[in-house]
N, C-alpha and C positions, 0 to 999 in steps of 0.2 A: 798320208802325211799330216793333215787338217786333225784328224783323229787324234794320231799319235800328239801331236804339241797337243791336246786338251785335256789327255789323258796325262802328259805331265803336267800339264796346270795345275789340276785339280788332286793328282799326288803332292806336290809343293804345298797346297794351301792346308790339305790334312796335316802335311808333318809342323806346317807350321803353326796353326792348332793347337796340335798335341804339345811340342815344346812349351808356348804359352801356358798349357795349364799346367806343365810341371814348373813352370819358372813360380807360378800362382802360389804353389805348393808349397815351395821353398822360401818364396816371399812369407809366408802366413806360419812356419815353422819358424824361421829367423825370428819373426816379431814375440813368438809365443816365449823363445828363449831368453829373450832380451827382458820380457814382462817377468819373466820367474831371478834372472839375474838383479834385475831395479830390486826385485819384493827383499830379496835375502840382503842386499847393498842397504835396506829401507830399515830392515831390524840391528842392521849392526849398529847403523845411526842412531836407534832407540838405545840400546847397548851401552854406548859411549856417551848417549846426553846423562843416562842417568848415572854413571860412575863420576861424571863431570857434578854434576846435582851433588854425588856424595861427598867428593873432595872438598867442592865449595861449603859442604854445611861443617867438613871439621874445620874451615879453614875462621866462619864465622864465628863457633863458638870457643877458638883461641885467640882470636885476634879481636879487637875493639871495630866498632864500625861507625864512623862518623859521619857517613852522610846518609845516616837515619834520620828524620824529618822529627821534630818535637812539636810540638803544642805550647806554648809561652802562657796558656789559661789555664789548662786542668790536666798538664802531663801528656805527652804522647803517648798514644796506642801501638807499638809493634808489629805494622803491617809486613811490610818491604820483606821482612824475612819470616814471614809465616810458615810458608811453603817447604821455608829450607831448614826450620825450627818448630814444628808445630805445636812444643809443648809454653814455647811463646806466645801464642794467638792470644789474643783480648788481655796481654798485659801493658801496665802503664809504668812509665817513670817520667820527673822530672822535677824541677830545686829551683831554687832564687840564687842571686849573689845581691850582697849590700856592702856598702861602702859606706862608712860613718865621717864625719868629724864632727866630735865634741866638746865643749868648753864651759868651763865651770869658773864659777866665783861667789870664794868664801868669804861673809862679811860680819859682822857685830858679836863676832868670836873671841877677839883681842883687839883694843883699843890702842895697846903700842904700839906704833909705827915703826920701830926697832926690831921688833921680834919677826922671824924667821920660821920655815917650817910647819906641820902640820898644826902646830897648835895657835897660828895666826891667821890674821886675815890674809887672802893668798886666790894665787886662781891657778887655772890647771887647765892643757890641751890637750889633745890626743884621736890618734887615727884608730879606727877601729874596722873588722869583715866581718859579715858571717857568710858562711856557703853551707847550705843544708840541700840534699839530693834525695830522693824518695822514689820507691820501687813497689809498684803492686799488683797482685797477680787474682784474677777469677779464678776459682774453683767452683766445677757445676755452677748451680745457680744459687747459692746457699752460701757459699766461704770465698773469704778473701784471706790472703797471708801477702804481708810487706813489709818493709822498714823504711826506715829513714839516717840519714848521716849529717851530720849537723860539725860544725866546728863547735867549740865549748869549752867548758872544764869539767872535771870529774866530783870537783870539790863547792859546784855553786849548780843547784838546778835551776836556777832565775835569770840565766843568759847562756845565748850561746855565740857570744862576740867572743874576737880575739884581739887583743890590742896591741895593732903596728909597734915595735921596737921592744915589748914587754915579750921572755924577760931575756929581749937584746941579743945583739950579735946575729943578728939576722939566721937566730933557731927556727926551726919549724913549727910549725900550727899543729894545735893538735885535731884529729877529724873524730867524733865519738859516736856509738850509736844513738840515735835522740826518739827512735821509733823503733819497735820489734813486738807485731802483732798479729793477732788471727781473727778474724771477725765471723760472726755464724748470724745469717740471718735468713728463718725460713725464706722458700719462695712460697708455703701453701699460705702465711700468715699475713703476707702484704695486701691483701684487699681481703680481709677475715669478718665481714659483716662491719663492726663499727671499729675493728683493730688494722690498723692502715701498715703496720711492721713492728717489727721485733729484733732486736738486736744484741746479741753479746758479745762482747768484746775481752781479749786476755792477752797479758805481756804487756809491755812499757807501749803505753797508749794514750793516743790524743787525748786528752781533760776534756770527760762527757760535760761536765759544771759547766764548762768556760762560757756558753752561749748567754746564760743567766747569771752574771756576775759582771765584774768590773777589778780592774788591779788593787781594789781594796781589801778582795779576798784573795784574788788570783794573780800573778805575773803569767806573760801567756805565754810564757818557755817552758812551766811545769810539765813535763808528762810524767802521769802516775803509773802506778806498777802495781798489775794485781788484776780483778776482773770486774767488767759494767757491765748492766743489762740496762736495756731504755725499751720502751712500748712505745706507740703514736699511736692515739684515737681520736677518730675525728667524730664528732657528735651532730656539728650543721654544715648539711653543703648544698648551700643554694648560691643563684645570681648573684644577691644580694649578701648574702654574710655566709660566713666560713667559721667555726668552729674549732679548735683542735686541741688536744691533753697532749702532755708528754710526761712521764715515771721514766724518771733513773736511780738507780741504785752502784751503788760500786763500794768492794770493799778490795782496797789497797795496801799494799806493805811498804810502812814508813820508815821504821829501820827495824835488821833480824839482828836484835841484840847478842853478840856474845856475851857478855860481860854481866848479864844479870837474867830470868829465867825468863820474863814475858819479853813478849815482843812488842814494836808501837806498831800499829795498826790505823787508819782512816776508814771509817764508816758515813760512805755520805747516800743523802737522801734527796731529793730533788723532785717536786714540781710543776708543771709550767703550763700555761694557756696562753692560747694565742688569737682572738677576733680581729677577723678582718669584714670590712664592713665599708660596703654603698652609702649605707642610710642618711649621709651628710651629704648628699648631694652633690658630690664631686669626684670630678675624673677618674681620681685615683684611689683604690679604699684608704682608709684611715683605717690600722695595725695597733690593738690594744694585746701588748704583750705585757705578762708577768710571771715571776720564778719565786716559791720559793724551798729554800736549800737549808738543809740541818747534816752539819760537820761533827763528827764524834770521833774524837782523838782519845787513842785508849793507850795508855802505859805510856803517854806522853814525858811526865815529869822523869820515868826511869830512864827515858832516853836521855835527855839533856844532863843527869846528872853524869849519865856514863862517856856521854859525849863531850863534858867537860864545857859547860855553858858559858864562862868567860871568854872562851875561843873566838879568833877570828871563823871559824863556820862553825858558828856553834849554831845548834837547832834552836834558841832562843833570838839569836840575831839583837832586835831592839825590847824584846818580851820583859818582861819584870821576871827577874831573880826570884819574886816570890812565888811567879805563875805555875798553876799546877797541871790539870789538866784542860785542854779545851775542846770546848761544845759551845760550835757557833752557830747561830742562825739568823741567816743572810734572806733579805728581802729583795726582789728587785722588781720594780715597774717601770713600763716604758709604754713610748707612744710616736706611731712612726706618721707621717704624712707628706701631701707634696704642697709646697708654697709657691706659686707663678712656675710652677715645672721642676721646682728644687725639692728633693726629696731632706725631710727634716725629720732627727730622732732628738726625744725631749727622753732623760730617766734620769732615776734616782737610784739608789742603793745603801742598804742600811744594814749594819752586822752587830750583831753582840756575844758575846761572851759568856753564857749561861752559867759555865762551870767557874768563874771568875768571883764566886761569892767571897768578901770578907777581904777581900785584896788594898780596897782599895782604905779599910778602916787601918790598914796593918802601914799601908804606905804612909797617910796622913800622921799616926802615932809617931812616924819615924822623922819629925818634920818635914816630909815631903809635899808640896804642893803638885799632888800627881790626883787632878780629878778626868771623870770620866774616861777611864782606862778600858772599862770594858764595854765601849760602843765606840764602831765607828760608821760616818756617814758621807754620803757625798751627791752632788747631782750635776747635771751639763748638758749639753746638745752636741747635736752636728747637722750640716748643712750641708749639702753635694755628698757625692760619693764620685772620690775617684776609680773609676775603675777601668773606662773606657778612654780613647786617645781624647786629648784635650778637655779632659775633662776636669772639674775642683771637688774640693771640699774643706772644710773648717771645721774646727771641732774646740771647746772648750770644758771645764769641766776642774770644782773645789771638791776640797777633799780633808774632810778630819777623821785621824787615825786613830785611837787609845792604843796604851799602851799594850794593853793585854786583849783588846776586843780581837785580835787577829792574829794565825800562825804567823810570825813575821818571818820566818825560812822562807814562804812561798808565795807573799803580798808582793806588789810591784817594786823590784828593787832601782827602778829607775826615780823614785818618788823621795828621792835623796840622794845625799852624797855618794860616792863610788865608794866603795869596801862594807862596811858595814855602819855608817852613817847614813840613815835611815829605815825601811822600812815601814814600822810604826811608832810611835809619837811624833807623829809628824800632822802637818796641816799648811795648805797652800795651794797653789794651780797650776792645772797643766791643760796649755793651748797649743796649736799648731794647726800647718794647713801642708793641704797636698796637692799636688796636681800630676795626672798621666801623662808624660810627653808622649809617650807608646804606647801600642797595646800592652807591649811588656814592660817598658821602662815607666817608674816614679819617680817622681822626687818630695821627697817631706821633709819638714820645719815643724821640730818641736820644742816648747820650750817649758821650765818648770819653773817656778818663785816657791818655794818649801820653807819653811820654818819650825821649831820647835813644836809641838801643842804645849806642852810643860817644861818650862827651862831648867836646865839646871840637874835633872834625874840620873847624873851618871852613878850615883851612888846607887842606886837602885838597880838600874835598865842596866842590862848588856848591852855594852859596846853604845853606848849611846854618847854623842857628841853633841854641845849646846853649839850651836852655829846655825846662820841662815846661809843660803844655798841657793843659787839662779843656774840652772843647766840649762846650754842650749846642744841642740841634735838635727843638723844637718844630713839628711840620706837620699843614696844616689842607688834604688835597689833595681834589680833586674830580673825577669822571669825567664825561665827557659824550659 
């Protein structure tokens, strides 16, 4: 009986044994089904992130996306949707908005007190925007292609304001292109022994000039049309002093004449050095820059005749009736440094008129008291640089214009009256001061005191009005 019960014991504990390791079995099959069901449940999920990835990138590139992050200094770079846009990657956009008020007052024009209208003494207000936006893209390491959009007019390249209630009824603004460009600059050619870059540029393009000049030659809303090249070599690069050239060239199309066989064309040449230098024994170097620039205006005078030169836009603006073609060359030196930690620029700038021979014997014959027509000059400073929150600057700066020393289409149309009262024959100051409330926000006070240089030339000058002239300019601009 003892036997028997042991012999079942030890049957029981076999079979129970055995079940365990089939349950083991079954345990380890279940798990292996369940790891191959997860894996196939794992790819569908991959499946559907990426048809979700495709939807989402047509949905970006038809809809607007606003809480894309900008840059208020140098344009946002397009990260955020890299991924779901790749031929976006390292492209930039971004624009200012400005907000003007302007006021002017006309004096020693007309002495009657009675008299009314433009042809007296008078003053004038007015609200003024611009909004310009700008778009640009890397290609390899070598090209850039962008534009820019700008509010303006089609009939004035010396502003791109629009003036609140002009012309009334609360019409629309107009928004134009102000940029459309392609730039080509090696990458074997940026550090090429003593050749530091190379650049050409084609299509309606930033004003390569503009660095080395002053609105006696240039207003700096021009952008020209046509193609630049520019080189940089730097010659000395040590601790102490810095070295550098720069060559530009550009030839541009000023207008494609129908009306008669050539076309006007600008041929300009340019220039420039720049020392930067220790050797003064102070903190910051002291910045010995100068430019100088030769303008060649060809088939100039067929323009203007075909353009109808007494015109309110006409290509002579304030130019003498007699002017034919011009060939200017502009000077400019300057000199940068820091005073108690204030960063101070001293320059000068001088132009003349080469092609201007015998003009001014032809004005005098005509009793015109029209001297030094074809030179103009000017010099000024500035003091601070706004650029940073809380920061200033000040700036002052006289200015004589000849009549003929300068394209007046493209000199600073703010250096007079509004429409075509000014330009050149003109002479007087233009001061103002800035300051950064923001990184992005300014605000600047400019103001002008202008007067004749030669009274009296409307017989002569287009569109020229004997009046003195006080503008002020109130701006409230913003980066984004």
């Amino acid at each position: 009986m003892k036997k028997t019960a042991q012999f079942l014991a030890l049957a029981l504990c076999l079979g129970s044994s055995t079940a365990y390791a089939d349950s083991s079995d079954q345990m380890m099959s279940m798990l292996e089904g369940l790891k191959q069901q997860m894996g196939r449940m794992q790819e569908t999920i991959n499946q559907q992130s990426m048809r979700i990835q495709q939807l989402e990138s047509r949905t970006v590139l038809e809809t607007p996306q606003p809480n894309v992050p900008v840059s208020p200094s140098s344009g946002a770079t397009i990260s955020d949707v890299d991924m779901v846009i790749p031929w976006l990657k390292g492209a930039k956009y971004g624009g200012d908005f400005r907000l003007r008020y302007e006021a002017f007052e006309y004096y020693d024009k007309d002495n009657d007190a009675g008299s009314t209208g433009t042809s007296a003494d008078r003053t004038r207000n007015r609200f003024r925007i611009r909004l310009r936006w700008g778009f640009e893209k890397d290609y390899f390491d070598d090209w850039k292609v962008g534009f820019r959009l700008a509010t303006g007019s089609t009939t004035d390249p010396n502003s791109t304001n629009q003036t609140l209630g002009n012309s009334g009824y609360f019409n629309f603004k107009n928004f134009l292109v102000d940029r459309a460009y392609a730039i080509y600059e090696p990458n074997g050619l940026k550090d090429y022994g003593l050749l530091k870059g190379v650049k050409v540029g084609a299509g309606k393009v930033d004003n390569p000039f503009l660095r080395y000049s002053t609105g006696i030659v240039w207003d700096s809303d021009v952008t020209p049309e046509g193609i630049y090249e520019q080189a940089n070599i730097g010659l000395i690069s040590t601790e102490e002093n810095k070295l550098n050239l720069q060559l530009t060239t550009g030839q541009f199309i000023v207008n494609e004449n129908a009306a008669v066989e050539s076309d006007a064309a600008l041929y300009g040449y340019q220039g420039a050095a720049s020392w930067s230098t220790y050797n003064f024994g102070t903190d910051q170097p002291v910045v010995f820059s100068a430019g100088v620039s030769f303008y060649d205006y060809t088939n100039w005078f067929q323009t203007v005749l075909a353009a109808n030169n007494t015109a309110s836009t006409s290509y002579l603006r304030t130019n003498s009736i007699l002017a034919d073609d011009f060939h200017v060359l502009d000077i400019y030196p300057e000199v940068q440094f820091a005073l108690n930690g204030w960063p101070v620029t001293l320059w000068y700038d001088y132009a003349t008129n080469t092609a201007n021979v015998g003009t001014e014997d032809v004005l005098q014959s005509l009793n015109n008291d029209i001297h030094d027509s074809d030179e103009a000059w000017g010099t000024g400073f500035k003091i601070g640089k706004a650029k940073k929150k809380d920061s200033w600057e000040f700036f002052y700066g006289y200015y004589e214009i000849g009549a003929n020393a300068v394209v007046a289409a493209f000199n600073d149309s703010d250096f007079g009256g509004p429409g075509t009262n000014g330009f050149t024959n003109r002479k007087g100051h233009k001061f103002g001061l800035g300051y950064q409330l923001t990184d992005s926000i300014v605000v600047n006070w400019t103001g002008y005191l202008v007067r004749p240089l030669n009274p009296n030339p409307s017989a002569i000058l287009a569109n020229s009005t004997n009046e003195d002239m006080f503008r002020s300019q109130l701006d409230l601009s913003y980066k984004f």
